[in-house]
Structures are given as structure tokens and as C-alpha cells.
C-alpha positions in Angstrom: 3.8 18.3 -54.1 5.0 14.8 -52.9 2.6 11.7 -53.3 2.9 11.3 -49.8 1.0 14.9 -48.7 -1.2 14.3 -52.0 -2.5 10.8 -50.4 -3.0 12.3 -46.7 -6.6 12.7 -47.0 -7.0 9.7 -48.5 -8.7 7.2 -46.2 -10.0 3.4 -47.4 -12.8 1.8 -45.2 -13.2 -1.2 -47.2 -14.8 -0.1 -50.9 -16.2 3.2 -49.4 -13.0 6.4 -49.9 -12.9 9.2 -48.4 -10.6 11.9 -50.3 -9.6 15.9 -49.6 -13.0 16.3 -47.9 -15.6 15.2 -50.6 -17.3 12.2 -49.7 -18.8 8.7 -51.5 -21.9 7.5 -50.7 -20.0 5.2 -47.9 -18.8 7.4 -46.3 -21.7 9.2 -45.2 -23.0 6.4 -43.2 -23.2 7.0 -39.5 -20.0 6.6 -37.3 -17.7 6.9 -40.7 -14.9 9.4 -39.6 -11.6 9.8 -40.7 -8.4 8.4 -39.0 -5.8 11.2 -38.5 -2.5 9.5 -40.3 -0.2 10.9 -38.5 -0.7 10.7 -34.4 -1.3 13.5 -32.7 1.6 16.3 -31.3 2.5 16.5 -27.8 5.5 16.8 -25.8 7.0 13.7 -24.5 5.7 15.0 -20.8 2.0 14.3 -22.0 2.8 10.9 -23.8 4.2 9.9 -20.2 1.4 11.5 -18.6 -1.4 8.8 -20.9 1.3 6.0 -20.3 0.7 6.1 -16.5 -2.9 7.1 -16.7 -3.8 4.4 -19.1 -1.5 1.8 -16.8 -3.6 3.1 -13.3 -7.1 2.4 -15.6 -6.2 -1.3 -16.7 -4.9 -2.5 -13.3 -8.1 -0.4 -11.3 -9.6 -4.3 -10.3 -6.0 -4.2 -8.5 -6.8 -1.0 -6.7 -10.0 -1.8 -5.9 -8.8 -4.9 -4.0 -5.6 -2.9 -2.6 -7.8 -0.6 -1.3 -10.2 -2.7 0.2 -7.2 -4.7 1.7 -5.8 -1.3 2.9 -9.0 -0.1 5.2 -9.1 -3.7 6.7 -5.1 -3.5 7.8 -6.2 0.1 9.1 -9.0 -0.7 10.7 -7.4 -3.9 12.5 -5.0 -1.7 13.4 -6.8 1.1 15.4 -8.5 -1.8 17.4 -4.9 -1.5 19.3 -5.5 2.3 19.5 -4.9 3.6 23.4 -6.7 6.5 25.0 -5.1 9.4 26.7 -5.9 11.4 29.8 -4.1 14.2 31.2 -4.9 16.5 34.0 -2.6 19.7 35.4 -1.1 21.0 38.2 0.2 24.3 39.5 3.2 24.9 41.4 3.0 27.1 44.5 5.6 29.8 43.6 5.3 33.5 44.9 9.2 34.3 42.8 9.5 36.3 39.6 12.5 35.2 38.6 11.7 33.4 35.2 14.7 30.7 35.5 13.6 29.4 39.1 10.1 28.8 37.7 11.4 27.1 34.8 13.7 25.1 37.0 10.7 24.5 39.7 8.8 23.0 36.7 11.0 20.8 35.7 11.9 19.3 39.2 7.8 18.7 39.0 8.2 17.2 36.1 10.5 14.9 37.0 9.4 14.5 40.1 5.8 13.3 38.8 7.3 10.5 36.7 9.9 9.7 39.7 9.6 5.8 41.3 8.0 7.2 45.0 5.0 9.2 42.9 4.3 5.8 40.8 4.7 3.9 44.0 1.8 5.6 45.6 -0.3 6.7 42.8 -0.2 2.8 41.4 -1.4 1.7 45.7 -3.9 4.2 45.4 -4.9 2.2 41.6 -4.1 -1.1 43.1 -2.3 -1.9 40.0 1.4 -2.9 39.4 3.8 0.4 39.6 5.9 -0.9 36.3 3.1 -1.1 34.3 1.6 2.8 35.4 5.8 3.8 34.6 5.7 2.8 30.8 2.5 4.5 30.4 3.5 7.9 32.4 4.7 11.1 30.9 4.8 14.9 32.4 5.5 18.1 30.9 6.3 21.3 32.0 4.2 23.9 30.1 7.4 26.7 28.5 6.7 30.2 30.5 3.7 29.0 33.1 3.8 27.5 36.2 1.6 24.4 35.1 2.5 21.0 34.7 0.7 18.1 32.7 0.6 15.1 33.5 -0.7 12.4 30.4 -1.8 8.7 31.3 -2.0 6.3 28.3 -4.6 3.4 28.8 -6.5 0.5 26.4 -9.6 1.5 28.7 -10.2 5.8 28.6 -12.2 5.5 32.0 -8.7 3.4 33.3 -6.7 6.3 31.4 -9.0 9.1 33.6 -8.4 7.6 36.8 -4.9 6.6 36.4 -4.1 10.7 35.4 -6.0 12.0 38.5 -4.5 9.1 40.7 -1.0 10.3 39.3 -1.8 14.4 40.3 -2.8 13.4 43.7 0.3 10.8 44.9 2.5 14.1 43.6 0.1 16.4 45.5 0.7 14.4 48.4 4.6 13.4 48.3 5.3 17.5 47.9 2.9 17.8 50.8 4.9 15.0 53.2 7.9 16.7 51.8 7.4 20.0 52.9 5.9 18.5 56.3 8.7 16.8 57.0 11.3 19.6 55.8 9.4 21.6 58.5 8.9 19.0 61.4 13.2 18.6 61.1 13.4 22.4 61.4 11.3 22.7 64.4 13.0 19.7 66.6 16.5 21.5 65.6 14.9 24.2 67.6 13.3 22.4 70.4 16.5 20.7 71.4 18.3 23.6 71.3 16.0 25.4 73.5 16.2 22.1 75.9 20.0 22.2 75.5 20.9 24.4 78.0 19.2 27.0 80.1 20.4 30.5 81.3 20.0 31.4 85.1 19.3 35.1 84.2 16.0 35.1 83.2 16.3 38.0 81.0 19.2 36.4 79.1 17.1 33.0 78.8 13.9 35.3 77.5 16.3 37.2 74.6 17.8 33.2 74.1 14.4 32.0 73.5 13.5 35.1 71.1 16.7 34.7 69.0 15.9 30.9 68.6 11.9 31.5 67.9 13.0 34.0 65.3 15.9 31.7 63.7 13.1 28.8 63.3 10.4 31.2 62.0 13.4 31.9 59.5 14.5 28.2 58.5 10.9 27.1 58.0 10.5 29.9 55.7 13.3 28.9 53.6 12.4 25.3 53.9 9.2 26.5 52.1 10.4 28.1 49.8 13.1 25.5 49.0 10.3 22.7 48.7 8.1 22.6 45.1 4.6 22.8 46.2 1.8 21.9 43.6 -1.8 21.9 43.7 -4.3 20.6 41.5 -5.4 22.9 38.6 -7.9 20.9 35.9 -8.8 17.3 36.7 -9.0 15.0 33.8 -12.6 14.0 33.0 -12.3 12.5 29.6 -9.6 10.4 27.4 -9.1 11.0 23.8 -7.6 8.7 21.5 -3.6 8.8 21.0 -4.1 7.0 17.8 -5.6 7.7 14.5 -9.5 6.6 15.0 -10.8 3.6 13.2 -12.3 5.4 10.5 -9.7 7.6 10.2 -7.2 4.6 10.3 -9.0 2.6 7.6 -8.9 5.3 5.6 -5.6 6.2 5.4 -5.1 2.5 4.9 -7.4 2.3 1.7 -5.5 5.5 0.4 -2.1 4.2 0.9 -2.7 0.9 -0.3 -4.4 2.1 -3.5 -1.6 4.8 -4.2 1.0 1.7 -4.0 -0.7 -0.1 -6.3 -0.9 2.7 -8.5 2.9 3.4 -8.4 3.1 -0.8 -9.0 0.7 -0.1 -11.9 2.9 2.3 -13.1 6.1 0.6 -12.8 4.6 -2.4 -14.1 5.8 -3.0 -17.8 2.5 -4.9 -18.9 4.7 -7.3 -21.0 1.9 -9.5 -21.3 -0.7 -7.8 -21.4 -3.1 -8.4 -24.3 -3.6 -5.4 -26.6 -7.0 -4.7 -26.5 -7.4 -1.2 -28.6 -5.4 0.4 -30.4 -5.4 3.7 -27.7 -4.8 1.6 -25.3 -1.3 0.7 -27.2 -0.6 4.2 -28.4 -0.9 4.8 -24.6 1.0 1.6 -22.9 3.9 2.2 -26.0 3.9 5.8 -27.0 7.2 4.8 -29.3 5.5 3.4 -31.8 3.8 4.6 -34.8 0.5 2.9 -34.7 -1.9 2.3 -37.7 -4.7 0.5 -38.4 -5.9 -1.8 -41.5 -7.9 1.5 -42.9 -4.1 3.4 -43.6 -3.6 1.1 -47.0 -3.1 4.6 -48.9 -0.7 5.9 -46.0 1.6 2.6 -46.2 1.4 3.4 -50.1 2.0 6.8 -50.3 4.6 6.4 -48.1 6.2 3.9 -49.8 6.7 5.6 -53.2 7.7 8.4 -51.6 10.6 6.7 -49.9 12.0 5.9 -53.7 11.6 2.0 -51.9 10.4 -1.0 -54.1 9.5 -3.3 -51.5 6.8 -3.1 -48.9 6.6 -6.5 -46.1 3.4 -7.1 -43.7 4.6 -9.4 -40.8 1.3 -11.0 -39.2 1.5 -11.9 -35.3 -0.8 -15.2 -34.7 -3.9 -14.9 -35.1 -3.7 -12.0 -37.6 -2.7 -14.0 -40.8 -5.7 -13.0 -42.4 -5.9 -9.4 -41.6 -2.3 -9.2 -42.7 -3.1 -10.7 -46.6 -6.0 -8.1 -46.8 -3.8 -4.9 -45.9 -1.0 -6.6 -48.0 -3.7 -6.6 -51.0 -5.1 -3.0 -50.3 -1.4 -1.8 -50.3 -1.3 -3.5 -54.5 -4.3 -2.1 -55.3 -3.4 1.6 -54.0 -0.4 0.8 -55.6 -1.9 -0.3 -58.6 -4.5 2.6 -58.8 -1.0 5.0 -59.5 -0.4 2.8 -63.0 2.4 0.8 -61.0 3.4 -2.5 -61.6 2.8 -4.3 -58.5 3.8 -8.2 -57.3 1.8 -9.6 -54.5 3.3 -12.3 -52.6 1.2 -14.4 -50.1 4.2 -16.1 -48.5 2.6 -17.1 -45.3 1.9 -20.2 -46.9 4.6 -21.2 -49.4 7.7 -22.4 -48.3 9.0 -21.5 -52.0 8.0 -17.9 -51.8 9.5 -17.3 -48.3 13.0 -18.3 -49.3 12.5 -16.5 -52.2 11.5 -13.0 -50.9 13.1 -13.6 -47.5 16.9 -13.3 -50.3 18.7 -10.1 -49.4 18.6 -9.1 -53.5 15.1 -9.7 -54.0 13.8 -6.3 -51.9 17.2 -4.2 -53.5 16.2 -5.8 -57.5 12.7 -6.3 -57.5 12.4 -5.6 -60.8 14.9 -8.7 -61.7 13.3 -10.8 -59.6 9.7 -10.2 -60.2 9.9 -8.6 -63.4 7.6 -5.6 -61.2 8.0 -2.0 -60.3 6.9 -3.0 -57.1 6.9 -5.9 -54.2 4.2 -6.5 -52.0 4.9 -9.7 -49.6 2.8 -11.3 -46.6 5.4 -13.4 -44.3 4.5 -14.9 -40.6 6.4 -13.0 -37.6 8.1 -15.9 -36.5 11.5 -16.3 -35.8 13.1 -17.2 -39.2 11.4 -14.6 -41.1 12.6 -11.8 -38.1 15.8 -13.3 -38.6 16.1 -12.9 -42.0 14.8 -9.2 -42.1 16.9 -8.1 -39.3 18.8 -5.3 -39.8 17.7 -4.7 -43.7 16.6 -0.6 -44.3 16.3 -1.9 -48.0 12.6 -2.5 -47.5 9.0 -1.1 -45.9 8.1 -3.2 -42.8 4.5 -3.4 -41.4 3.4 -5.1 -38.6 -0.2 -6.7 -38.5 -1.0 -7.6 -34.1 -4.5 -8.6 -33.4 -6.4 -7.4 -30.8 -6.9 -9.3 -27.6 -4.7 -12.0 -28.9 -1.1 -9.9 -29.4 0.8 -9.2 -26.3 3.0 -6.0 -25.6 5.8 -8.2 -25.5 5.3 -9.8 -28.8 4.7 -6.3 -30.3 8.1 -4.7 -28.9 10.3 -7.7 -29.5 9.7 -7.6 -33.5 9.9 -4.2 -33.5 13.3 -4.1 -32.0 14.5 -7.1 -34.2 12.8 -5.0 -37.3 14.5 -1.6 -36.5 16.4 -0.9 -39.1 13.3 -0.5 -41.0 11.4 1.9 -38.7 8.5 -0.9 -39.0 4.6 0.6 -38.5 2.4 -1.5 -36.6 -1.1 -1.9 -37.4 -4.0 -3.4 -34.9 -6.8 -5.3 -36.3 -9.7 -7.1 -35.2 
């Protein structure tokens, strides 16, 4: 069996060790658990999925005050909100025929939202005619013979009064239409009765008959040729042609939030200080992600790699927490009879250039007269530098919380891939 799957249960919180299930005293203290080693499986669908739910759950301040933000624009904006009233009107129409009705409704239509309509609906209002125009609009109903007729106004009571005032000017022009239509036919037939008279009174008599009968025919047909509408539901109320304030806020509040989820979600939280290290497994779900307490992982793995040479990078601020894992690392190494050279290098000028050489990770054993290298170097740019694009060696690196940013993280990782570098969060 390799060392590697011998070590997995192996798990060091400080002197207390946890191993294959039997337990020291240590580590029966409360709120001791093991650390799974390797992070766990899941498709590349549900490490998205934590990515975007752990980016909505550090920017929710931002959501809050989107929201917020969102209901006042929405509820500023339904103060503008207009009321609608609409009354209807039925057209006068003894016909069958399906395409004359539709045809007499739309002539009513029209006719409702025609200049002489507005004219005397808006004297009847005492108001401007323009203004009732913009805010007029009829409709004839598909397959009736009703027509509505909808009024738009800041005040609903003005909206009411403005539909009904609409329904009678059309009531009335239709009326002085077909009045007029008729009084024409009828002094056609007066003058010709007055044009000329017969001396046999029997001719004049049938004269007179023909020409009553011919004018009870052309008023007819002058009907019948003229729309005639009368009034068929009054408006009595206005409802809003907008969204309602409430309504308005909250769609405001919903939208707003589910932008600055989506900005959230797009955001790249370069700077963003790591605070935990689920909160970086979820923000970076590329990396392999350790903690101080994986010394026998990092050990394990490194003799099963064949590799000679193991090198824990600190960020700032985690200089110290970097020389303790660098120390566990030589004593797990130590504890398997190997010859092991620790190098504190973060502050010896001498022993950076000397383990930051090329040879000194692919000879250790010429070098330090050791089986093994352990070295502790500062992430800064010389040592990155230096290490870039070398596979020869084991790179771990040490971030502290709330002090690291994502930025820092991902920028020595990329500079350290060649190595596959794990990165461990302390503090």
C-alpha cells in the first residue's frame, strides 16, 4: 500500500493525533473532528452552484441596500401612476350580417376618437380638446355590437367624468347626424311637391302618394345608413393603469436585489479578504485547499511523489504560521526514519539564495547532505520568480485569514503552477 493511503487517516492537531480511527487522549476533547484530506466530490455544476451562492451571501449588505433603493424608485414611480375609466356604448343595428356590424363598430370607434366628438365632449368638460385627444382611446368589442370607450386621468373622479362626457358628445353627434340626414331628405321632398302642381286632381293626389312613399323610403335608408349608439354601462369608477404603489415598490425591491445578485455573481472578489477557509473553497473552487492540521498529508504526499524537496511560501502576515507547518512537515518526515533539512529562509538572505538554486531541490542530498528538504521562503516577488516554472519541488502556500486577498492567493498560484502548489489558510 502507498505511504500516501497509509497516512490518510492520519490527522495532527498540534501534539494530540488522530490515526485509522483509534483516538489519544486529545483527541477526545469536545469539537476535535477530523478534516477530510481530500475535498469533497461533486460535479463541476455544484462547485459553480457554492461559487455563486457563497458570492450572493458576502455581498447581502449590497442587496439589502439595492433593495431598499429599488422599492423607493418604485414607489416614486407609481406616484405618476394614471387612473382609467371606461364606459360602453351600443350601436343601434337591426342587420345580421356579421361584416356590417364589424364595420359599424369600427366607424364608432373611430368616430368616438374623431376631432368633432373631442370638440364637444371637452365644452361639455370645459377643458382643452388636445389634452382630452392624448388621453382618449375606443375599441370595438370582436363579435358584439359594443364599443368602449377608456379615459386616462391623474385624478380617477376627472377620468369618470371625462369617459361619460366622451359617450354622450358621440351619443349626441350620431343623433344630429341622423337628424340632419333626415331633415335634408324631407326638404328634397317638400320642394318637389312645391315644384310644380297638376291641374287634374287625381293626377296631383297619385303625385303626392308616389313622393310621400319615395321620402318614407329615403329616410329609411338614411337610417339605416347613419351609426346610431346609445349608452350601455356608464363609468362609475377608475382603476389604476399602472402597477399600484405597493405593487410598484415591490417589483422595484425585487429587481434591484436580483441585479445586484447577478453583479455579485459576476463580481470576481479580487480583493476580497479570505475570511474561512469554506468561504475560499467556495469563491475559488480550483484550488486544493488545506489547512495547518494536513502536516502528515503534505508528508505523505511528498514521499510518495519520489520528490526530495518540499517549499512553504508564507503571504504577509502568515510568516509564522508558515515556519510551524514547515516544522510539522520535518517531524512527520522525521517520524518515517528520514533524514530531514529544515530551512527557515524567511529570514536569511544566505539561505534564500542558497535554496532558491535550481540544483539544490534536484540534489538535495549534495547540498544538504539530507534525504530530504524542508524550506520556509516569503511569497514575494523574487522568491515567485525564482520558483516559477520548477515541477522539481513540493509547493505549499501558507494565506492568513482576513489579512490574504483572493488576488494574492490566485496570482502565486499561477506563477507556482508548474508545481500544482496546495494552499493552506491559517489563523
Amino acid at each position: 500500500m502507498p505511504y500516501y493511503e497509509r497516512m490518510v487517516g492520519k490527522l495532527h492537531y498540534g501534539a494530540d493525533v488522530i490515526d485509522g480511527g483509534s483516538s489519544t487522549e486529545g483527541a477526545q476533547q469536545p469539537g476535535r473532528r477530523p478534516i477530510p484530506l481530500s475535498p469533497p466530490a461533486g460535479g463541476e455544476e455544484r462547485k459553480e452552484s457554492i461559487r455563486v451562492l457563497t458570492a450572493v451571501r458576502l455581498h447581502w449588505p449590497w442587496l439589502v441596500i439595492a433593495a431598499l433603493l429599488g422599492a423607493g424608485a418604485g414607489n416614486l414611480a407609481a406616484r405618476g401612476v394614471e387612473y382609467k375609466a371606461t364606459s360602453t356604448l351600443q350601436l343601434i343595428n337591426t342587420t345580421t350580417d356579421s361584416q356590417r356590424t364589424k364595420q359599424d363598430g369600427q366607424t364608432v370607434k373611430l368616430a368616438a376618437e374623431s376631432s368633432p366628438v373631442l370638440s364637444v365632449a371637452a365644452r361639455a368638460r370645459n377643458i382643452r380638446a388636445s389634452d382630452l385627444a392624448t388621453r382618449v382611446s375606443a375599441a370595438w368589442v370582436t363579435d358584439t355590437e359594443l364599443v368602449t370607450v377608456s379615459v386616462t386621468s391623474a385624478d380617477p373622479r376627472q377620468a369618470v367624468a371625462n369617459a361619460n362626457a366622451v359617450t354622450d358628445a358621440l351619443v349626441q353627434v350620431t343623433n344630429d347626424a341622423l337628424t340632419t340626414r333626415l331633415t335634408q331628405v324631407r326638404d328634397q321632398a317638400a320642394t318637389s311637391l312645391r315644384r310644380e302642381v297638376l291641374d287634374d286632381p287625381v293626377a296631383e293626389a297619385a303625385r303626392r302618394t308616389q313622393l310621400g312613399t319615395a321620402l318614407a323610403l329615403q329616410q329609411s335608408a338614411a337610417a339605416a345608413s347613419t351609426n346610431t349608439v346609445v349608452p350601455f354601462d356608464r363609468a362609475t369608477a377608475a382603476q389604476p393603469a399602472g402597477l399600484s404603489r405597493t405593487l410598484s415598490a415591490l417589483f422595484g425591491a425585487v429587481g434591484a436585489m436580483a441585479l445586484a445578485a447577478v453583479a455579485a455573481v459576476l463580481s470576481k472578489n479580487r480583493r476580497r479578504r479570505i475570511r474561512s477557509r469554506a468561504e475560499l473553497v467556495a469563491l475559488a473552487p480550483e484550488l486544493v485547499v488545506r489547512t495547518p492540521d494536513h502536516a502528515g498529508e503534505f508528508a505523505a504526499r511528498l514521499l510518495d511523489t519520489g520528490r526530495t524537496s518540499v517549499v512553504v511560501l508564507n503571504l504577509a502576515h502568515a510568516r509564522e504560521a508558515a515556519l510551524d507547518l514547515a516544522g510539522e512537515i520535518a517531524d512527520e518526515l522525521r517520524g518515517q526514519d528520514r533524514s530531514v533539512a529544515l530551512v527557515d529562509a524567511t529570514s536569511s538572505p544566505g539561505d534564500r539564495r542558497r535554496v532558491l538554486r535550481r540544483d539544490s531541490h534536484r540534489d538535495v542530498q549534495s547540498t544538504f547532505g539530507t534525504d530530504l528538504l524542508v524550506t520556509a521562503l516569503e511569497a514575494d516577488d523574487v522568491s515567485l520568480g525564482w520558483l516559477s516554472g520548477q515541477s522539481a519541488m513540493m509547493v505549499i502556500l501558507v494565506a492568513q485569514r482576513r489579512y490574504s486577498s483572493l488576488q494574492q492567493v490566485r496570482r502565486c498560484v499561477a506563477e507556482l503552477a508548474s508545481a500544482s502548489p496546495s494552499v493552506v489558510l491559517a489563523g
